[in-house]
MDTraj code that builds the backbone (N, CA, C; nanometers):
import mdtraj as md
import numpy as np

residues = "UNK UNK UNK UNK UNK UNK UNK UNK UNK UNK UNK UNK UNK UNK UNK UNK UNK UNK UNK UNK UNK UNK UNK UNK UNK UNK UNK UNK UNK UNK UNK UNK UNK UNK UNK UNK UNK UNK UNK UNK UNK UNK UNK UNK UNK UNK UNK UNK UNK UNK UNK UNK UNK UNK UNK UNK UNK UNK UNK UNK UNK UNK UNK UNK UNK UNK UNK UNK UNK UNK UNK UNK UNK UNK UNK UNK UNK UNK UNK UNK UNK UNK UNK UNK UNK UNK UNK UNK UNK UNK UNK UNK UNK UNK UNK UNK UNK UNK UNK UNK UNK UNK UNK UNK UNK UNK UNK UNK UNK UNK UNK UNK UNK UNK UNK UNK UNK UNK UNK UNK UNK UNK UNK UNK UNK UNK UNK UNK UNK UNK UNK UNK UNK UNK UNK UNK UNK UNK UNK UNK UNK UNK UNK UNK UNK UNK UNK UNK UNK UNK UNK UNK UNK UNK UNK UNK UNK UNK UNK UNK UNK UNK UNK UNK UNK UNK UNK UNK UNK UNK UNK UNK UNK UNK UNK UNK UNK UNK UNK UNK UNK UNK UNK UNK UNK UNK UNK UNK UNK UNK UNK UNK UNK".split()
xyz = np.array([
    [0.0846, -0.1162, 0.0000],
    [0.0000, 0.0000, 0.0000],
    [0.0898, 0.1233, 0.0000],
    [0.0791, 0.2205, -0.1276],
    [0.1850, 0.3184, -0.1128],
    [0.0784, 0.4360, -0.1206],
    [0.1370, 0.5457, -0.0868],
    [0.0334, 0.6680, -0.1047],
    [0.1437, 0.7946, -0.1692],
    [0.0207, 0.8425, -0.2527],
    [0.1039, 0.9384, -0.3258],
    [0.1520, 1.0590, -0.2492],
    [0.1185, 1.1003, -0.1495],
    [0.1525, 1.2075, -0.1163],
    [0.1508, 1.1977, 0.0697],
    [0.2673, 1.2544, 0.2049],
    [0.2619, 1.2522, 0.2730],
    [0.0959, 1.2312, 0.3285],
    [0.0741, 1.1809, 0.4445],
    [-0.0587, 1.2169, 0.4928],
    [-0.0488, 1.2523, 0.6368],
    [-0.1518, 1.3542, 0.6514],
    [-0.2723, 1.3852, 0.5803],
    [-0.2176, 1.5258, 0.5067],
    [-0.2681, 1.4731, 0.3913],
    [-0.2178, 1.5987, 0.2552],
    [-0.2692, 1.7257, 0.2856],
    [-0.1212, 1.7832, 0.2925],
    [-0.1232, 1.9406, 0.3119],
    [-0.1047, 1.9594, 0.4564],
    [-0.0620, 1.8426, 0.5415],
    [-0.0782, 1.8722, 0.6876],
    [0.0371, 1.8990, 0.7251],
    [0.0355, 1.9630, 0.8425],
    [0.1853, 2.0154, 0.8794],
    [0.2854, 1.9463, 0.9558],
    [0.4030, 1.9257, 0.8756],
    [0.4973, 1.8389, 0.9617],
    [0.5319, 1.8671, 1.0905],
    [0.5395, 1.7875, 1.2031],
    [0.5831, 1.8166, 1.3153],
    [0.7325, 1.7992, 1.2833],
    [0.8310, 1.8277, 1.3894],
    [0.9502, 1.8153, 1.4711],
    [0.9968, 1.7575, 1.5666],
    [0.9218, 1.7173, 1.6217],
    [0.9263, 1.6461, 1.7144],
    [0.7851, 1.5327, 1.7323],
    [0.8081, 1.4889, 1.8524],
    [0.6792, 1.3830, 1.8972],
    [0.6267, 1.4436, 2.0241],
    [0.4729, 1.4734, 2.0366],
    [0.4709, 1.5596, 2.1480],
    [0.4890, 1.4846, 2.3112],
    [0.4750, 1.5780, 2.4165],
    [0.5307, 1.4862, 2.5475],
    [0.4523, 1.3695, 2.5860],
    [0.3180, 1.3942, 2.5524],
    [0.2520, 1.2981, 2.5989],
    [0.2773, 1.1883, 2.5229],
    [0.3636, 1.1392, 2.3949],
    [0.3365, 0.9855, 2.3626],
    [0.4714, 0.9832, 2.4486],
    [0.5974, 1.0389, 2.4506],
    [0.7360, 0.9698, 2.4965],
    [0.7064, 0.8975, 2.5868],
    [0.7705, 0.7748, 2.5944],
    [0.7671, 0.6699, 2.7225],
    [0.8309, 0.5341, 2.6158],
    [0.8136, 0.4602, 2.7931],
    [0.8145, 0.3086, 2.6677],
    [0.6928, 0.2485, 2.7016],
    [0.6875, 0.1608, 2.5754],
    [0.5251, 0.0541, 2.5615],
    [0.5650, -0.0232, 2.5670],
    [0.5170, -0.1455, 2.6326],
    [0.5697, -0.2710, 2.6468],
    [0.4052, -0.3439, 2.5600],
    [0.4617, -0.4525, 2.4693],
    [0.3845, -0.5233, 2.3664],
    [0.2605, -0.5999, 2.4768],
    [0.1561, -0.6614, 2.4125],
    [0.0606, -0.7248, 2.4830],
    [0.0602, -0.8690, 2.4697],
    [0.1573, -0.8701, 2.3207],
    [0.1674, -0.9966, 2.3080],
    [0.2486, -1.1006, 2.2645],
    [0.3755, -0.9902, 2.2867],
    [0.4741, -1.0941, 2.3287],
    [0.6198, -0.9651, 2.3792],
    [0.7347, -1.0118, 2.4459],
    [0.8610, -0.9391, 2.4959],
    [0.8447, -0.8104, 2.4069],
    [0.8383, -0.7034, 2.3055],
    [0.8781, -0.6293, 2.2299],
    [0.8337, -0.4552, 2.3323],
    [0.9437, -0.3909, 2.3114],
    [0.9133, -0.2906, 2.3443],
    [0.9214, -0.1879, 2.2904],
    [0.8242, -0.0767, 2.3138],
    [0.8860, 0.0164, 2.2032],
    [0.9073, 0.1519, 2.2809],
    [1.0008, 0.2515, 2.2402],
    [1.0219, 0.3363, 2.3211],
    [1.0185, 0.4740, 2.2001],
    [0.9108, 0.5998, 2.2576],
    [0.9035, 0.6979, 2.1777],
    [0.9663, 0.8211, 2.2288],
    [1.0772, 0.8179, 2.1690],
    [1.1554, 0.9532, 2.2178],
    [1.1033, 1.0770, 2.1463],
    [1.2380, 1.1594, 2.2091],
    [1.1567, 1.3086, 2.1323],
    [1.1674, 1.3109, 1.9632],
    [1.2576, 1.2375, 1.8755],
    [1.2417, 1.2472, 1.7439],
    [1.2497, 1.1274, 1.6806],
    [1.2524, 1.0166, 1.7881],
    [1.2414, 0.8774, 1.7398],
    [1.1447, 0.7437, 1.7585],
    [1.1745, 0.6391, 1.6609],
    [1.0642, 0.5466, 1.7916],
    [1.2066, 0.4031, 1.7454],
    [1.2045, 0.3687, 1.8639],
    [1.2969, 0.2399, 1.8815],
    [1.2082, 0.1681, 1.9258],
    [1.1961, 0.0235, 1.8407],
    [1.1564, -0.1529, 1.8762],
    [1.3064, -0.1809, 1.9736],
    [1.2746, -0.2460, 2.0787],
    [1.3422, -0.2677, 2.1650],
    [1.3004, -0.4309, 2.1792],
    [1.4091, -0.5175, 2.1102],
    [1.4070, -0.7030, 2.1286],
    [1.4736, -0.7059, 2.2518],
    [1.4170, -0.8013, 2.3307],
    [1.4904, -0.8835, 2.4626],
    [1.4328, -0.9998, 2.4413],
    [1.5338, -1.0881, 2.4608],
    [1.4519, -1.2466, 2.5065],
    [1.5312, -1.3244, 2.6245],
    [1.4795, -1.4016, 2.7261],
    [1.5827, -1.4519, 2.7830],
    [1.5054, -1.6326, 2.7370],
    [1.6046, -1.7548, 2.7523],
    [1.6310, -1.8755, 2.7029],
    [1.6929, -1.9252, 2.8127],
    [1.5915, -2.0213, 2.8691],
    [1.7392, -2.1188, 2.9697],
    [1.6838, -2.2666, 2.8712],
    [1.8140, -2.3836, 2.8441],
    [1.7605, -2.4877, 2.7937],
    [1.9005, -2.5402, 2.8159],
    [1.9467, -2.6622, 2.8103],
    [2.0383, -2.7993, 2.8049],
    [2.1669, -2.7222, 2.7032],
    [2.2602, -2.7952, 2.7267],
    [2.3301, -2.7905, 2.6378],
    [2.3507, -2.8697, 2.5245],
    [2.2776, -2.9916, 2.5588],
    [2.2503, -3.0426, 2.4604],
    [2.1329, -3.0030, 2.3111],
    [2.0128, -2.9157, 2.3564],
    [1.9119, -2.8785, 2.3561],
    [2.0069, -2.7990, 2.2272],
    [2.0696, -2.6572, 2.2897],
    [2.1460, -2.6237, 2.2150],
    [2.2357, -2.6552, 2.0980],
    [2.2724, -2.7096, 2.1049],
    [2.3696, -2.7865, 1.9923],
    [2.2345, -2.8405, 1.8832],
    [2.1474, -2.9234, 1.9435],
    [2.0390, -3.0052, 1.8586],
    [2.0023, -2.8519, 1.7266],
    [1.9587, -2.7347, 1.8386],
    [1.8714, -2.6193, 1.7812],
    [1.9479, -2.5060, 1.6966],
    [2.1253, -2.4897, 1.7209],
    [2.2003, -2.4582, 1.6637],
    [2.3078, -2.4979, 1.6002],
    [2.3466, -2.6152, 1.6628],
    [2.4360, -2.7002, 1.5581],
    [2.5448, -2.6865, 1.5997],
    [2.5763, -2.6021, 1.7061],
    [2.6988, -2.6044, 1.7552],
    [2.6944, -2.6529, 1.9182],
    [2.8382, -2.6848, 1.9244],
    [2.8371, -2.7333, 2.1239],
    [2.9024, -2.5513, 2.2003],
    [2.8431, -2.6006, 2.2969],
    [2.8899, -2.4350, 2.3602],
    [2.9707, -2.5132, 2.5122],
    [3.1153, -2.4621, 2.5527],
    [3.1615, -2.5019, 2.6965],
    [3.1638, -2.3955, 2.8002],
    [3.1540, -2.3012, 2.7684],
    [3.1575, -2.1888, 2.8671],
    [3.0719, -2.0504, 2.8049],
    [3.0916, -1.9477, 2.8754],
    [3.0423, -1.7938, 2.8964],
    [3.1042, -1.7703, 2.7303],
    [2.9692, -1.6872, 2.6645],
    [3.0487, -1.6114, 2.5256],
    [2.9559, -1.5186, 2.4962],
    [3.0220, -1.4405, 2.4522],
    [2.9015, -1.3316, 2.4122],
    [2.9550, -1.2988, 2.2474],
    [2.8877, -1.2664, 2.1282],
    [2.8582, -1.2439, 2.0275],
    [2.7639, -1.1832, 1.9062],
    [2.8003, -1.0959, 1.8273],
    [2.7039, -1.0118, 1.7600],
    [2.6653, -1.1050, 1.6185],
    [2.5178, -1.1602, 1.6273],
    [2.4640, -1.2267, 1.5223],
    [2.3877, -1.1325, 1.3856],
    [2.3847, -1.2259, 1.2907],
    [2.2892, -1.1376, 1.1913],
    [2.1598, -1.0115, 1.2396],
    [2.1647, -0.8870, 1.1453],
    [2.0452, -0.7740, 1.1785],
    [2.1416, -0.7597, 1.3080],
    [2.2489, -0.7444, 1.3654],
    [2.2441, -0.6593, 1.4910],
    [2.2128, -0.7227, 1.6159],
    [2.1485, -0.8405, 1.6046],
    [2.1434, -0.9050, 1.7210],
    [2.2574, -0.9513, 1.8351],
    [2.2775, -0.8615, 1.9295],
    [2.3559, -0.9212, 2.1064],
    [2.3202, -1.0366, 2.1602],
    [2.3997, -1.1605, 2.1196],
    [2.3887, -1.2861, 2.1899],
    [2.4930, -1.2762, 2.3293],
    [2.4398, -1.2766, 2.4454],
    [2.4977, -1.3247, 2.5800],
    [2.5126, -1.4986, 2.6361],
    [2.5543, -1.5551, 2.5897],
    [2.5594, -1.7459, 2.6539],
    [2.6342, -1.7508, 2.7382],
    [2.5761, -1.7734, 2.8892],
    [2.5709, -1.8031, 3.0398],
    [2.5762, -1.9206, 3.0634],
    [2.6827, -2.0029, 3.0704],
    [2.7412, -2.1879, 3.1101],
    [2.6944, -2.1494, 3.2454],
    [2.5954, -2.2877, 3.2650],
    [2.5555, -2.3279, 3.4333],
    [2.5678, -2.4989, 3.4045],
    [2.7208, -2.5606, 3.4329],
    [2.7186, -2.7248, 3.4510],
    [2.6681, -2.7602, 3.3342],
    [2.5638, -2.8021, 3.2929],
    [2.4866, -2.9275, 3.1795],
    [2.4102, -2.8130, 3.0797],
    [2.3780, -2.6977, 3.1587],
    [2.3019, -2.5923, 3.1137],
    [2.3222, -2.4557, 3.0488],
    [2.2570, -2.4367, 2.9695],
    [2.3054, -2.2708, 2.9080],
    [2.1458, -2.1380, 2.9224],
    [2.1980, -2.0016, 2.9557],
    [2.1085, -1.9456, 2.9967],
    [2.1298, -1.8353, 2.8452],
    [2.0638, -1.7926, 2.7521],
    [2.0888, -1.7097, 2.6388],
    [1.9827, -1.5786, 2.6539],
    [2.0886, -1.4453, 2.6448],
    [2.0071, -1.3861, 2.6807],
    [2.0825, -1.2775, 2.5042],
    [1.9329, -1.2580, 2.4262],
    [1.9826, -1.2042, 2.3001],
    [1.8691, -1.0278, 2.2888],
    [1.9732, -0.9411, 2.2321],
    [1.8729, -0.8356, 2.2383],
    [1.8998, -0.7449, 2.1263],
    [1.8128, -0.6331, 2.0816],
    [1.8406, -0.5851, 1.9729],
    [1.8052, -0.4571, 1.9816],
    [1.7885, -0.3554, 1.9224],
    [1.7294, -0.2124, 1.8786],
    [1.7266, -0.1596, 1.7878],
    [1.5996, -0.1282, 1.7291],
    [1.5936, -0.1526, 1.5931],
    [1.5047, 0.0145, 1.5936],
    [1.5674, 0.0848, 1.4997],
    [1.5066, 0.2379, 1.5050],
    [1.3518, 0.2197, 1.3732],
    [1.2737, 0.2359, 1.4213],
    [1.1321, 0.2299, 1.3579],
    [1.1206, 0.3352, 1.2813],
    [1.1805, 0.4728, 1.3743],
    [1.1266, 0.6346, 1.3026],
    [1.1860, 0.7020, 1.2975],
    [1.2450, 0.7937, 1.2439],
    [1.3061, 0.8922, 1.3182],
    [1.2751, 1.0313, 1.1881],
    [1.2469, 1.1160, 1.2754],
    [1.2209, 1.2486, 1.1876],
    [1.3019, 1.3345, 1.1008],
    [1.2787, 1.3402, 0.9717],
    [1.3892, 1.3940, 0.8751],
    [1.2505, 1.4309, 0.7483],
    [1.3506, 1.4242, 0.6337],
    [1.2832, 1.4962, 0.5049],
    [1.2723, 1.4147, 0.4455],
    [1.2649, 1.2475, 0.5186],
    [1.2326, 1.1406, 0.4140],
    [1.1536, 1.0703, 0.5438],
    [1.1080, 1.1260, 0.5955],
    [1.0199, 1.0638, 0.7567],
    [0.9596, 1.1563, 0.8214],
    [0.8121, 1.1556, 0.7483],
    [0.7565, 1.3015, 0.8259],
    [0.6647, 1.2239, 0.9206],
    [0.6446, 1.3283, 1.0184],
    [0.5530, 1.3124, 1.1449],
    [0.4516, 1.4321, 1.1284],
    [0.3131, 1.3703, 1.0900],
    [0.1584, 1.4878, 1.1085],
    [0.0862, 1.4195, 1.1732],
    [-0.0065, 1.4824, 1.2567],
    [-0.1094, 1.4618, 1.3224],
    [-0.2700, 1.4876, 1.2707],
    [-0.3679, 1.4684, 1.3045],
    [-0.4829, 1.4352, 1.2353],
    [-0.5629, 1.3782, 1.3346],
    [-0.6072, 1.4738, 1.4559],
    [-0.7399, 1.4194, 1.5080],
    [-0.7058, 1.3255, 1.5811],
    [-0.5731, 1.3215, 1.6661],
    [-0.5217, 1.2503, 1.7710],
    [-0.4665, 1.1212, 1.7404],
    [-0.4582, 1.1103, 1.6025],
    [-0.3556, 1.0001, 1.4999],
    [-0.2551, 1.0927, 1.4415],
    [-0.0998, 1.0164, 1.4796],
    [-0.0163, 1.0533, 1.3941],
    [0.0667, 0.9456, 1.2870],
    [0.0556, 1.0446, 1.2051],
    [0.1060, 0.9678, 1.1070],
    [0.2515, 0.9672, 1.0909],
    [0.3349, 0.8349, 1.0940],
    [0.4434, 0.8374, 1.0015],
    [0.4593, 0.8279, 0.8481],
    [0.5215, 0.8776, 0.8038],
    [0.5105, 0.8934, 0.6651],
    [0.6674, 0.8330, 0.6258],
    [0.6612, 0.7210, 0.5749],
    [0.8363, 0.7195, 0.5556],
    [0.8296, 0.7260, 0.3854],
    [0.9372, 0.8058, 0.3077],
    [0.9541, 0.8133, 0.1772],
    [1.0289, 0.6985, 0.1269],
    [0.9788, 0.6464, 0.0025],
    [1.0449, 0.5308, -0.0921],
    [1.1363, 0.6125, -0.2076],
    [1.1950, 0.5062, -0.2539],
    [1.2842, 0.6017, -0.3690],
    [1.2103, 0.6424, -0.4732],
    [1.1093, 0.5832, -0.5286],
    [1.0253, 0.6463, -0.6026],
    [0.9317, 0.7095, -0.6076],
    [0.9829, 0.7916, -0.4798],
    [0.8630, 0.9442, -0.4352],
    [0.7372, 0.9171, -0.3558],
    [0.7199, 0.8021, -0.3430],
    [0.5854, 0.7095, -0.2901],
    [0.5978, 0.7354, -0.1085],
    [0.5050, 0.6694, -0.0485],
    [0.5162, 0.6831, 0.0810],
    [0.4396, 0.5837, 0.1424],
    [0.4772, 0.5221, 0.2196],
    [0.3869, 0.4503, 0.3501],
    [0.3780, 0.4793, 0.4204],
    [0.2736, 0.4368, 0.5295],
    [0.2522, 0.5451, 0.5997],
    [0.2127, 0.4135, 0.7782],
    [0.2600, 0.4574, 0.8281],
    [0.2115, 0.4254, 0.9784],
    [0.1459, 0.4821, 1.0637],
    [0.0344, 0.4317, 1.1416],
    [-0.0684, 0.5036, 1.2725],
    [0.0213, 0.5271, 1.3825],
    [-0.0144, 0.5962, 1.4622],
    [0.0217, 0.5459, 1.6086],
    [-0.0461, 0.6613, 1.6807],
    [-0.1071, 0.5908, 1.8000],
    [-0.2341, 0.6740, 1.8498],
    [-0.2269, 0.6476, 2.0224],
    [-0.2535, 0.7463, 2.0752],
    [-0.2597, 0.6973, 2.2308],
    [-0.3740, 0.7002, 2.2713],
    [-0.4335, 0.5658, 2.3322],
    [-0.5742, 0.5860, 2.4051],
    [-0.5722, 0.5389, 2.4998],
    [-0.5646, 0.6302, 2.6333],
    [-0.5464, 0.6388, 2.7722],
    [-0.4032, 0.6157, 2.7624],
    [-0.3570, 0.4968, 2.8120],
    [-0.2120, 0.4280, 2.8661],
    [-0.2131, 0.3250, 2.7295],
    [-0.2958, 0.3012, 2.6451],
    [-0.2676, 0.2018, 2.4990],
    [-0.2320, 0.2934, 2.4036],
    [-0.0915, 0.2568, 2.3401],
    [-0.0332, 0.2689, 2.2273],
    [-0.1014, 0.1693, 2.1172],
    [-0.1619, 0.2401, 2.0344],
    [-0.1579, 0.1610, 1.8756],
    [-0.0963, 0.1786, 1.7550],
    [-0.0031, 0.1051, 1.7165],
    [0.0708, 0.0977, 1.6270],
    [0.0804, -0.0074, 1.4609],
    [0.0545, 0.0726, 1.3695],
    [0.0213, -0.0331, 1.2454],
    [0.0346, 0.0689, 1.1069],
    [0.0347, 0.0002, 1.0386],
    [0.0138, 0.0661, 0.8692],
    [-0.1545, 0.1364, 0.8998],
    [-0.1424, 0.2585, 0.8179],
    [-0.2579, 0.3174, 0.8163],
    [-0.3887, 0.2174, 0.7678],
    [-0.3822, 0.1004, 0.6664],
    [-0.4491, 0.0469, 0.5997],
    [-0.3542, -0.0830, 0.5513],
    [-0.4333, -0.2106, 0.5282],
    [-0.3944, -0.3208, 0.5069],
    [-0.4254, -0.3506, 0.3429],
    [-0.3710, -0.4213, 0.2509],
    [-0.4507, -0.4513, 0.0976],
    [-0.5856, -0.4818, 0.0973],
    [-0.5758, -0.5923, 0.2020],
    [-0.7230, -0.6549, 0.2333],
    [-0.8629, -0.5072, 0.2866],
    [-0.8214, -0.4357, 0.3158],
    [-0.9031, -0.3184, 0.3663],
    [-0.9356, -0.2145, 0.3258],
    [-0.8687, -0.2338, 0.1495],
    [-0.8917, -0.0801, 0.0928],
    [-1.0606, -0.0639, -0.0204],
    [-1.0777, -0.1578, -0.0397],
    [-1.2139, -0.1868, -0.1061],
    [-1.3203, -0.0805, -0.0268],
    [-1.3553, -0.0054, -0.0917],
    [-1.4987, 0.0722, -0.0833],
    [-1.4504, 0.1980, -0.0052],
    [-1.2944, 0.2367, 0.0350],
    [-1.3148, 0.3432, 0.1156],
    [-1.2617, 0.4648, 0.0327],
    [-1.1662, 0.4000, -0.0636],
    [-1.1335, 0.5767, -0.1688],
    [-1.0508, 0.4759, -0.2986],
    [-1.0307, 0.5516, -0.4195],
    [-1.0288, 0.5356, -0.5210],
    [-0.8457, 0.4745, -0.5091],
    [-0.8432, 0.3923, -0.5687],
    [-0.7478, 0.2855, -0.5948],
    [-0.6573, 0.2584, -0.7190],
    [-0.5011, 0.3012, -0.7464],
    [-0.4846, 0.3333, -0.8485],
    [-0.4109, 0.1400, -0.8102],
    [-0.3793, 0.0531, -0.9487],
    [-0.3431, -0.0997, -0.8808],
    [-0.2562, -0.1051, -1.0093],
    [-0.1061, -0.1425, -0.9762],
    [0.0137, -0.1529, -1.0803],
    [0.0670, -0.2733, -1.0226],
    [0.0312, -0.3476, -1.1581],
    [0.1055, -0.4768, -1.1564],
    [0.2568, -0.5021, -1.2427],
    [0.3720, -0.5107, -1.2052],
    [0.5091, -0.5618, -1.2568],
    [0.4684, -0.6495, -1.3843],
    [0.5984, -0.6377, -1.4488],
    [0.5622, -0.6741, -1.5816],
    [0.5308, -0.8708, -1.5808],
    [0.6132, -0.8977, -1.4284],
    [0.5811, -1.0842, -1.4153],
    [0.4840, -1.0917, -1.3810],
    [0.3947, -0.9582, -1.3495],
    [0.2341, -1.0054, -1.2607],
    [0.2238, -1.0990, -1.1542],
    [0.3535, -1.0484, -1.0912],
    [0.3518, -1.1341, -1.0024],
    [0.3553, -1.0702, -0.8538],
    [0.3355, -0.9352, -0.8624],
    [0.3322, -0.8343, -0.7652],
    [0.2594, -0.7271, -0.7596],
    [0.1009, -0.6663, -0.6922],
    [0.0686, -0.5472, -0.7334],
    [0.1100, -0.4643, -0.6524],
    [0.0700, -0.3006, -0.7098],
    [0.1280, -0.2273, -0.5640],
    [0.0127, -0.1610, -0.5888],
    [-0.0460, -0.0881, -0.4642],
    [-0.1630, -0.0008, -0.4188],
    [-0.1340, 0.1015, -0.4268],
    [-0.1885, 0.2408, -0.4616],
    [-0.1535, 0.3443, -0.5117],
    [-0.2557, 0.3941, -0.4551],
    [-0.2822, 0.4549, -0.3730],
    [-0.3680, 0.5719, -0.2897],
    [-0.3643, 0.7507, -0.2905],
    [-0.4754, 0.8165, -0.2840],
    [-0.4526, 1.0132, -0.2633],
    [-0.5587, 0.9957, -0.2634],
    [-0.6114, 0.9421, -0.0962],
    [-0.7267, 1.0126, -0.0772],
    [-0.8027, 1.1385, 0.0231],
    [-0.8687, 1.1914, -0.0171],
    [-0.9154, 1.3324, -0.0171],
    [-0.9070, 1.3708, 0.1450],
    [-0.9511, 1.4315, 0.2532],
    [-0.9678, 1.4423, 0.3997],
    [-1.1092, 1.3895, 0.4710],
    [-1.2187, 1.3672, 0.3706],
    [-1.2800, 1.3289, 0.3918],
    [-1.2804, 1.1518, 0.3866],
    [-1.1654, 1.0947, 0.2447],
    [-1.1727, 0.9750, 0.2561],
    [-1.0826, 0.9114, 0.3768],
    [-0.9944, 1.0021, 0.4220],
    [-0.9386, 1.0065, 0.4969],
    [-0.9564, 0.9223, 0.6628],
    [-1.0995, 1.0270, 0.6470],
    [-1.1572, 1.0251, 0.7957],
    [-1.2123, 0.8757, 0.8314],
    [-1.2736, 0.8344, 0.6787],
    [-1.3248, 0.7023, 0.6844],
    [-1.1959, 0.5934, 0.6696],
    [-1.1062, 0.6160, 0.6418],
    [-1.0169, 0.4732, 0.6345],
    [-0.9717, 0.4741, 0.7886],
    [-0.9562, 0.6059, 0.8790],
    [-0.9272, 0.6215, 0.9983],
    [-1.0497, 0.5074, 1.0995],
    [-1.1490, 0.6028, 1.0602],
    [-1.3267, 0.5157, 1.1073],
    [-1.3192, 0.3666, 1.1279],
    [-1.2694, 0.3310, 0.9928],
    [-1.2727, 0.1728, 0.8879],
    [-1.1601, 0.1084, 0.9796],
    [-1.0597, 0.1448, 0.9464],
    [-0.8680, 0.0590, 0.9776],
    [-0.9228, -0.0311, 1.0854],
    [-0.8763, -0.1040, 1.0778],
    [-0.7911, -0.2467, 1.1808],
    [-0.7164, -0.1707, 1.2969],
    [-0.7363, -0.2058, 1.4217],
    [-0.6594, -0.1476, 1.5104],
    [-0.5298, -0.1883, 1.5069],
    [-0.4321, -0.1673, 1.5453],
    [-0.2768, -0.1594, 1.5339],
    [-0.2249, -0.2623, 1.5965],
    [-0.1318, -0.3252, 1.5999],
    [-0.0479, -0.3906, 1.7663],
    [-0.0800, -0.2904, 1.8768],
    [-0.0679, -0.3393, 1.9954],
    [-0.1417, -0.2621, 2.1416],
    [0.0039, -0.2689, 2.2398],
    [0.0399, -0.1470, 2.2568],
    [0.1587, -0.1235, 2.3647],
    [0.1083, -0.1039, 2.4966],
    [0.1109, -0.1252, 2.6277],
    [0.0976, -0.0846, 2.7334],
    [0.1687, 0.0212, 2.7637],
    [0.1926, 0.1788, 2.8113],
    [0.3021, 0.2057, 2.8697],
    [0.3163, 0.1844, 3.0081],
    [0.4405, 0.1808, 3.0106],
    [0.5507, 0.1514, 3.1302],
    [0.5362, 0.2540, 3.2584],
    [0.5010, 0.1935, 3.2935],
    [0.5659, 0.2982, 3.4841],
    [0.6690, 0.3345, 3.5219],
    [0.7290, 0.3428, 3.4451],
    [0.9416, 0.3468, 3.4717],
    [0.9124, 0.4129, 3.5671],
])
top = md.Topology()
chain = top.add_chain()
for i, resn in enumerate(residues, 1):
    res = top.add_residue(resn, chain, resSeq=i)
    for name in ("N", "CA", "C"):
        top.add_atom(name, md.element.get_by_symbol(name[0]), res)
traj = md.Trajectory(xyz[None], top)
């Protein structure tokens, strides 16, 4: 789903993220956290793993004898903690979601803000994220499956037809209804730090 033009068209870029979203959200449904600073948003991976050492070897293919720590594919921090027969793995990551520039705009719209991130071919996707009470919702403005009946649909298929892409500019009024319409997002709790 790409959209032709930042949204909501003609709206004014922020600079920041205002005070009330900063915090962190912790996921509902599973370890992921996300933390909204003043010009960013970081996915925050933690996992912790206790299992055999044998267990290990079966699931990675290698034998482990002691304490190691190591940086895996995407950025991932592997910590491996030797206890006797046992290994404790504790792996984590941070992964920047947003951050505000002239190819990543931030507008607001009726207590939804939009991320807008730019593609190389001038196009844009676009992400929700909304606070209601202490719930963070976070998602694509609109899914493929969800664009039927709410605004006019431009649909480009690759020359293998083996890929379409969604082409969207719709008006403030169609706007209001894909807002109305959308799928709610992933659900963050925030944090009590």
């Amino acid at each position: 789903m790409w959209l032709k033009v930042p949204q909501p068209a003609r709206g004014e870029n922020l600079t920041e993220f205002p005070d009330n979203l900063l915090g962190k959200y912790e996921s509902l449904v599973d370890t992921n956290v996300i933390r909204v600073e003043k010009y960013k948003i970081i996915r925050v991976f933690r996992e912790n793993l206790f299992m055999t050492k044998i267990e290990f070897r079966e699931e990675i293919g290698n034998t482990i004898s002691g304490d190691t720590s190591f940086m895996f594919t995407d950025n991932w921090k592997i910590d491996i903690r030797s206890y006797g027969d046992s290994i404790k793995v504790f792996s984590s990551k941070d992964e920047e979601l947003f951050k505000i520039s002239e190819i990543q705009l931030l507008r607001e719209f009726k207590g939804y803000y939009f991320l807008n991130y730019k593609d190389t071919n001038d196009y844009w996707k676009v992400k929700i994220l909304r606070l209601v009470g202490d719930t963070l919702e976070f998602d694509f403005i609109l899914k493929d499956k969800n664009i039927k009946g709410i605004t006019k649909v431009e649909v480009f298929t690759d020359s293998n037809e083996d890929a379409s892409k969604h082409f969207l500019d719709p008006a403030r009024k169609e706007l209001k209804r894909i807002l109305k319409q959308r799928k709610k997002g992933e659900k963050y709790i925030k944090s009590k730090m």
